[in-house]
C-alpha positions in Angstrom: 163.3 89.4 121.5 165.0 86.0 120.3 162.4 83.9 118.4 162.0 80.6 120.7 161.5 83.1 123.8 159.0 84.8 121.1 157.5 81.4 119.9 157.4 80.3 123.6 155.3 83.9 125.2 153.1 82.9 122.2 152.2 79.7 122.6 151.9 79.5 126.3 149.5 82.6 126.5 146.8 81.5 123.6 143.7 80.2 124.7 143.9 76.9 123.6 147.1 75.8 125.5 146.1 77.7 128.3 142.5 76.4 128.6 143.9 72.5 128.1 146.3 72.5 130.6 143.9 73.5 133.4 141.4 70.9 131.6 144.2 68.4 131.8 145.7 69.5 135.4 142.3 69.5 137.0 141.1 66.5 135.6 144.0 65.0 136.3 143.8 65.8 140.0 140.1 65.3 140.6 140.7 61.3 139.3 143.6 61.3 141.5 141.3 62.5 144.4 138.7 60.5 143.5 140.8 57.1 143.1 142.1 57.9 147.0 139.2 58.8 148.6 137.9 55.8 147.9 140.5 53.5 148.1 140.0 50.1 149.7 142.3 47.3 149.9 139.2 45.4 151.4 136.2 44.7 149.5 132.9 45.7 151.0 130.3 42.9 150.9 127.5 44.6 149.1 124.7 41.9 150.5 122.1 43.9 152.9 121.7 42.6 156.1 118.7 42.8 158.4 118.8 43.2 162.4 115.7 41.9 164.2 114.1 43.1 167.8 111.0 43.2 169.0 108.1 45.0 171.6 104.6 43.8 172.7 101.7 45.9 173.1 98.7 43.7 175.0 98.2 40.1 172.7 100.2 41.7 169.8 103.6 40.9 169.1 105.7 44.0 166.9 108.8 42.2 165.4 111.3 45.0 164.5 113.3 44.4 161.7 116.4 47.2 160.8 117.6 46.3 157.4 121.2 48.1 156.4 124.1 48.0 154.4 127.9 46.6 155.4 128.3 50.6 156.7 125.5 50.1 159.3 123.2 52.8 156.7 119.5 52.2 156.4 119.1 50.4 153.0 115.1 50.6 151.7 113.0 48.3 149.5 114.2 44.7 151.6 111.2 42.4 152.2 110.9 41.3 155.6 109.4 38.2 156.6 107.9 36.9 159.8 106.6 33.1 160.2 104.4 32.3 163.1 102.3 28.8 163.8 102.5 28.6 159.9 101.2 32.3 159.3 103.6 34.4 157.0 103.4 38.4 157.9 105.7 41.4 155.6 107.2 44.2 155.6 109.0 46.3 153.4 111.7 48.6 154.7 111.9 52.3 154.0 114.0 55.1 153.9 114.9 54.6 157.8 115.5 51.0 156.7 112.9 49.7 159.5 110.4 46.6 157.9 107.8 46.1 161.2 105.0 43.7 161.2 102.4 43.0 163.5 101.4 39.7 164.7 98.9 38.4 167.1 99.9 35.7 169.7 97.4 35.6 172.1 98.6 34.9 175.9 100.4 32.0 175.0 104.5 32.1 175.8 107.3 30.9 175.1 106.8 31.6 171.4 109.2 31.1 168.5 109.0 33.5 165.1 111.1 32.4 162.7 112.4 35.7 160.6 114.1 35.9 157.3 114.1 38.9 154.3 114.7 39.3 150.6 116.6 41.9 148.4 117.2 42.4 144.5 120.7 42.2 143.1 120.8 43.1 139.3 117.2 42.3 139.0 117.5 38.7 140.7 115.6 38.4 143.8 117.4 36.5 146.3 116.2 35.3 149.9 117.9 34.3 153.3 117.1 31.1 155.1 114.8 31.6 158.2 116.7 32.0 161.8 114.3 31.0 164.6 113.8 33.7 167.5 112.9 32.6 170.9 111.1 35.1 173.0 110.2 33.4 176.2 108.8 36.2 178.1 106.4 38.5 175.9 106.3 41.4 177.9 109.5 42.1 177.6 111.0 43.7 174.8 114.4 42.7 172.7 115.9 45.7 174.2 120.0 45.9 173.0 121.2 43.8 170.0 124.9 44.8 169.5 125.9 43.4 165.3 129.5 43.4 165.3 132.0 44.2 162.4 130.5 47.1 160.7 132.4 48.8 157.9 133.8 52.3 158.7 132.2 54.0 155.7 135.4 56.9 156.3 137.9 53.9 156.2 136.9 50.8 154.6 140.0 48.7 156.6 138.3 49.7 159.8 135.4 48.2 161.9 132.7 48.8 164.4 129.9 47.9 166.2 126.0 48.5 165.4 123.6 49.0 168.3 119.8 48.5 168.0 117.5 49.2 171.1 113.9 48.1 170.8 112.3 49.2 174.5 108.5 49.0 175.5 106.4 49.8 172.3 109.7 50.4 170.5 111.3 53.1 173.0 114.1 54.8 172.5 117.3 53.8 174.9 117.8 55.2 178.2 121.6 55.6 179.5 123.9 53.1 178.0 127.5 52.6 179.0 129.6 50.7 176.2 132.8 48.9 176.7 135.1 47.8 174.0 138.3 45.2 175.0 140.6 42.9 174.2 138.4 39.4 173.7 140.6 37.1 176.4 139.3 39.1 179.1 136.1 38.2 181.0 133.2 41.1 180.6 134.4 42.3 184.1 137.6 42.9 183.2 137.0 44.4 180.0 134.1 46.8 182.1 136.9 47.5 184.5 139.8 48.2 181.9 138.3 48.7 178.5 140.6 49.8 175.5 137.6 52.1 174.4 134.9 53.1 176.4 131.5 55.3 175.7 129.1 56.3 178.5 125.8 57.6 178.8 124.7 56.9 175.6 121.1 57.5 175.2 118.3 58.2 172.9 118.8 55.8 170.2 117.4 53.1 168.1 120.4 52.5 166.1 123.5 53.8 166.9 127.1 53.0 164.9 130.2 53.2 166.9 133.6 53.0 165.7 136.3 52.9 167.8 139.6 55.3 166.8 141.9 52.1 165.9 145.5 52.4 165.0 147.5 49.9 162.8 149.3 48.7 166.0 145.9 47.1 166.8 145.3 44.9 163.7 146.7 41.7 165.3 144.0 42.3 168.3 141.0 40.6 168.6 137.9 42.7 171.0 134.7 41.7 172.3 132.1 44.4 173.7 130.1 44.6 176.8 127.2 46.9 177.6 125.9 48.4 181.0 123.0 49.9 182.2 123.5 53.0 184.3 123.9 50.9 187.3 126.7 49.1 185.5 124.4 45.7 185.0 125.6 44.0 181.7 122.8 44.0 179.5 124.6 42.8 176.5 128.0 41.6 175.3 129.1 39.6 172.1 130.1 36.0 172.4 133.6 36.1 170.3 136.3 38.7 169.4 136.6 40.5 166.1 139.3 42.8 164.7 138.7 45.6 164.3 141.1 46.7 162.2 142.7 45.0 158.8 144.6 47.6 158.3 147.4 46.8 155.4 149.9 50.0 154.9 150.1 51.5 151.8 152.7 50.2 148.7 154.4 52.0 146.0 152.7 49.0 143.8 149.3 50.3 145.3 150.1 54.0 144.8 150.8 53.1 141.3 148.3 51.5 140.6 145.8 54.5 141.5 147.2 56.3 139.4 147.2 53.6 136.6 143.2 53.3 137.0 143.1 57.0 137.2 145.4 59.9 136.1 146.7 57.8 133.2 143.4 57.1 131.5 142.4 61.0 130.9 146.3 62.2 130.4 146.4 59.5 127.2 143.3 61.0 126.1 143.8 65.0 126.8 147.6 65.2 126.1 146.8 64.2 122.2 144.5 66.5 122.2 146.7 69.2 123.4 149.4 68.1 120.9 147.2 67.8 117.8 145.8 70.8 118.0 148.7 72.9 119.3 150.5 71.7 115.8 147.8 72.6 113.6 146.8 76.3 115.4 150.4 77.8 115.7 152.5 75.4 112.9 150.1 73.6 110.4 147.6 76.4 109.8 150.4 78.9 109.2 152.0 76.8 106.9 149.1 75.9 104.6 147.9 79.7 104.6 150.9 81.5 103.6 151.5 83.2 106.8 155.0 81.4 107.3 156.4 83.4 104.6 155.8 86.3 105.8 157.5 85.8 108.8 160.6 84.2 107.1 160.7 87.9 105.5 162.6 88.6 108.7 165.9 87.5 109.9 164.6 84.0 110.4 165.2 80.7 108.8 162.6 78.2 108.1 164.6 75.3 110.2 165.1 78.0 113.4 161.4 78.6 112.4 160.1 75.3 112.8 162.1 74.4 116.0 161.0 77.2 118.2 157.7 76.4 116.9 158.2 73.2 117.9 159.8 73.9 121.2 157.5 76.4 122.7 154.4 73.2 122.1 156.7 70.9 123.5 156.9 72.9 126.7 153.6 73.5 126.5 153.2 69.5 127.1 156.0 69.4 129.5 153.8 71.5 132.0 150.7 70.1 131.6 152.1 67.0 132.2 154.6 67.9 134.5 152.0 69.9 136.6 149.5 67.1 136.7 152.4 64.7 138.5 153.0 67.1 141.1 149.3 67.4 142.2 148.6 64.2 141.9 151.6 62.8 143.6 150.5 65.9 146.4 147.1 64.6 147.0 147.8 60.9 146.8 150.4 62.1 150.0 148.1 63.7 151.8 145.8 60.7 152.1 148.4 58.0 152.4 151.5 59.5 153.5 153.9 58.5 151.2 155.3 60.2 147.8 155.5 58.4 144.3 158.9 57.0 143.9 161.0 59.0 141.8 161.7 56.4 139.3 157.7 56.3 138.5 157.5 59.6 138.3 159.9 60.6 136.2 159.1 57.9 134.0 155.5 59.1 133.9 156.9 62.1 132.6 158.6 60.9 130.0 156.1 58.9 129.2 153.4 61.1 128.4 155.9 63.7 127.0 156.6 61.4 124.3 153.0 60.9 123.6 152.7 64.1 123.2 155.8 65.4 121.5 155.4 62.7 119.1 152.1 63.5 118.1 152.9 67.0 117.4 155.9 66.1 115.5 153.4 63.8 113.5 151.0 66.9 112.5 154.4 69.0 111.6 155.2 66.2 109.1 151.8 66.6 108.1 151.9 70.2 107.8 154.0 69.9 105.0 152.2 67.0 102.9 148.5 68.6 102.9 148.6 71.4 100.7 145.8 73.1 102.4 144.5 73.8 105.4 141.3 71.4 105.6 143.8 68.8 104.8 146.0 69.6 107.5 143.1 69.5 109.8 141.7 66.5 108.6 145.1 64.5 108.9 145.4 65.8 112.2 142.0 65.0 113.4 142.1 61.2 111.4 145.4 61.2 113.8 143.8 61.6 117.0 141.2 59.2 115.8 143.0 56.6 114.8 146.3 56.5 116.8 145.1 57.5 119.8 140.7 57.2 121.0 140.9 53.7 118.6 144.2 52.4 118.9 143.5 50.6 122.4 140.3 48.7 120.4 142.7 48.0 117.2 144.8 45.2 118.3 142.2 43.4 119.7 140.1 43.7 116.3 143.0 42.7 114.0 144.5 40.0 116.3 140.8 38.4 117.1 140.2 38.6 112.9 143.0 36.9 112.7 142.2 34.2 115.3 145.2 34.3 117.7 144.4 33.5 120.7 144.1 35.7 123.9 146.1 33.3 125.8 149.2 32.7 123.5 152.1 33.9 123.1 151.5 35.5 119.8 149.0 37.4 121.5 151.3 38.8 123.7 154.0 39.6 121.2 150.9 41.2 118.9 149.9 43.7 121.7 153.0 44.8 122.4 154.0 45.5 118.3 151.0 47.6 118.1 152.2 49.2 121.3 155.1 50.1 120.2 153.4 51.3 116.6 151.9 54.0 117.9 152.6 57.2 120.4 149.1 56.4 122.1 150.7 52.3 122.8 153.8 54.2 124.3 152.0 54.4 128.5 150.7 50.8 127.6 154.3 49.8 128.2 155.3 51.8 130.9 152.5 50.5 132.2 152.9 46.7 131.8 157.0 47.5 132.8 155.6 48.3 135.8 152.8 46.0 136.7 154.1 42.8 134.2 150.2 43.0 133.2 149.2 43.1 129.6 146.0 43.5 127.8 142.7 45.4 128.1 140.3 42.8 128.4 142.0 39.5 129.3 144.8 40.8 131.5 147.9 38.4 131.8 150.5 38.6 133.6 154.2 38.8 131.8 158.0 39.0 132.2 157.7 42.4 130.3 161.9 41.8 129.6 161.4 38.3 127.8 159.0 40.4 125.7 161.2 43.2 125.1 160.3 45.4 127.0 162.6 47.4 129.3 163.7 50.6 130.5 166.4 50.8 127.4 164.3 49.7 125.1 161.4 52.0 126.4 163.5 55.0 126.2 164.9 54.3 122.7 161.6 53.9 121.4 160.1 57.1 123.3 163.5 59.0 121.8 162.8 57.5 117.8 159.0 58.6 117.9 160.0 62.0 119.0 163.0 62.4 116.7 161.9 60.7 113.6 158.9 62.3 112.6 160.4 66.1 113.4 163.1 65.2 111.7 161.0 64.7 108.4 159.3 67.5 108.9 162.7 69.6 109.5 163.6 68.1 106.6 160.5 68.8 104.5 160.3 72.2 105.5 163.8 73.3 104.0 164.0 71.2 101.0 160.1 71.0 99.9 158.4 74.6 100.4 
């Protein structure tokens, strides 16, 4: 057997380069999952919002107040507040999100309670303003509220409509038809010819209905209408809502999940794999003695050293290059659409150079330390250093040195210590791509008036690969 297929078989079946590319494929597709599966290119208000109704039993009034979240889910622990002739009554809701309070009223109609609630954001309580509510005849209950605009909690860019029944001591609903249509039509029309429809709905305090829109309805606005079982309305909303904001997917977006994502643990892992991978079938080898043995055989020490070098090369190759395909498959199968091929071959490289270039780094080493400790210690230092701290170090040395975030020096700072390290290499990419720089005060750049660009990129990816092998080719036929 030729001794890079040999070095190769070797590498690839030990433990350590086995158990590190699953590590680094899995994690790399579980962040890729997680960043699409929760995608949203709409923020979700976080503020709770509280739906009131209300039932009387005899001379006591029962205001019903529902508190949820922008999905239409029951949100606990908000504080609701009733106001009547100058008499304050509270509730807190629970886990079904319902805050009740009793009140007394007497015989005495109309009446007006004036209702508002407070929640706790980040330990600051905060409190609505009171909205009056008329009820003018006491024995009959709210019955149906319908809250438009509810978030689709399965698709954020997507939204509904929240029904609350409150019947005779806070019955449930009997058979309700609901009507969805487009908002210039009368409620008639939109009964006669709705774009969505559900019938004989029944049974329900709160119910959340989202209606199966399609991007070709996110320049229409609806209005809903809702009939009892003889088909009298007994509720509509006043104006139209869309109920879509549907925006289709970018490559910029795409790239961008996988920027907040896949990058973040690949820049961590693929070091790992490198460093190691170096030390366990080159640098602990070489400080023990075992080499020499081996170069007994018909082998030289520079064929040696390069099918070493190789078979951990190609060990990074397809932990990389495995990572992009998953990813690129699952970020498909939720949006449709494919990483270009000019980001993903660039993603690639890019974290094949990180790689390689560490490894050719603990090579070099391998042949400085004179024992194995050393090597160990150089390579771990390595990782350290170059790769969990470098993202912290340019900050550091540029703030001690007082250039500020904003400047132009800045700027041109980051990207030298980018460039001075393997682990500064996806930095680049990165802000080729985006024309973003920095990692806590982001600005945005002309990345080629900073030189940065994808000649310069490669060359640079090419030198950190080449160069430090290189000494260590060198070293390893002219020191030992």
């Amino acid at each position: 057997m030729k001794p890079i297929v040999y070095e190769i078989k070797r590498t690839l079946t030990s433990k350590f380069v086995i158990i590190m590319i699953i590590a680094i494929v899995g994690l790399s597709s579980l962040l890729a999952y997680g960043a699409a599966s929760t995608y949203s290119p709409s923020p979700v208000p976080s503020t709770p919002q509280v739906s009131y109704g209300y039932f009387a039993n005899g001379t006591n009034l029962t205001m019903v107040g529902y508190a949820h979240n922008a999905y239409g889910q029951p949100v606990s622990k908000i504080t609701a507040y009733y106001e009547y002739n100058g008499t304050y009554y509270s509730a807190k809701s629970g886990p079904s999100g319902f805050a009740n309070a009793t009140i007394p009223i007497g015989g005495t109609q109309p009446i007006f309670v004036y209702a508002n609630y407070s929640y706790v954001i980040f330990r600051v309580p905060l409190s609505t303003h009171q909205i009056p509510i008329e009820i003018s005849k006491i024995t009959i209950p709210s019955g149906l509220e319908i809250i438009p605009g509810i978030v689709n909690p399965t698709n954020t860019t997507e939204f509904g409509y929240e029904l609350m029944y409150v019947g005779s001591n806070g019955a449930k609903s009997p058979s309700i038809n609901f009507y969805i249509g487009k908002s210039n039509l009368t409620s008639s029309e939109i009964v006669k010819s709705p774009s969505f429809s559900y019938t004989d709905i029944s049974g329900f305090n709160i119910k959340n209905i989202y209606p199966p829109v399609t991007y070709a309805d996110h320049n229409t606005t609806y209005r809903a209408v809702a009939t009892n079982s003889s088909g009298v309305v007994i509720g509509k909303t006043s104006r139209g809502i869309p109920l879509t904001y549907y925006t289709p997917m970018t490559q910029s977006s795409l790239q961008s999940l996988v920027f907040e994502g896949t990058t973040e643990i690949l820049g961590f892992l693929i070091p790992i794999l490198a460093v190691f991978a170096a030390y366990l079938t080159y640098g602990k080898d070489r400080t023990s003695g075992v080499l020499e043995s081996v170069l007994k055989r018909p082998v030289t020490r520079g064929s040696l050293i390069t099918s070493r070098f190789t078979s951990n090369a190609i060990s990074i190759f397809i932990a990389v290059g495995l990572s992009m395909i998953f990813s690129d498959l699952i970020l498909h199968h939720y949006f449709g659409m494919y990483l270009s091929t000019k980001f993903s071959l660039y993603f690639v490289w890019t974290y094949l150079v990180e790689g390689v270039a560490f490894l050719a780094i603990v090579y070099m080493f391998s042949h400085i330390a004179k024992s194995q400790g050393a090597v160990l210690g150089a390579a771990i230092a390595l990782f350290v250093v170059m790769d969990l701290f470098w993202s912290i170090i340019p900050i550091a040395v540029l703030s001690a040195l007082k250039v500020s975030s904003s400047s132009t020096a800045y700027v041109y700072g980051t990207i030298a210590f980018n460039y001075a390290s393997p682990a500064g290499y996806s930095s680049l990419v990165q802000t080729m791509f985006t024309h973003k720089i920095g990692l806590i005060s982001s600005q945005t750049i002309v990345p080629s008036d900073f030189g940065i660009s994808g000649l310069t990129l490669i060359i640079a990816g090419i030198l950190w690969m080449i160069i430090p092998f290189a000494i260590a080719f060198l070293l390893s036929k002219n020191r030992d």
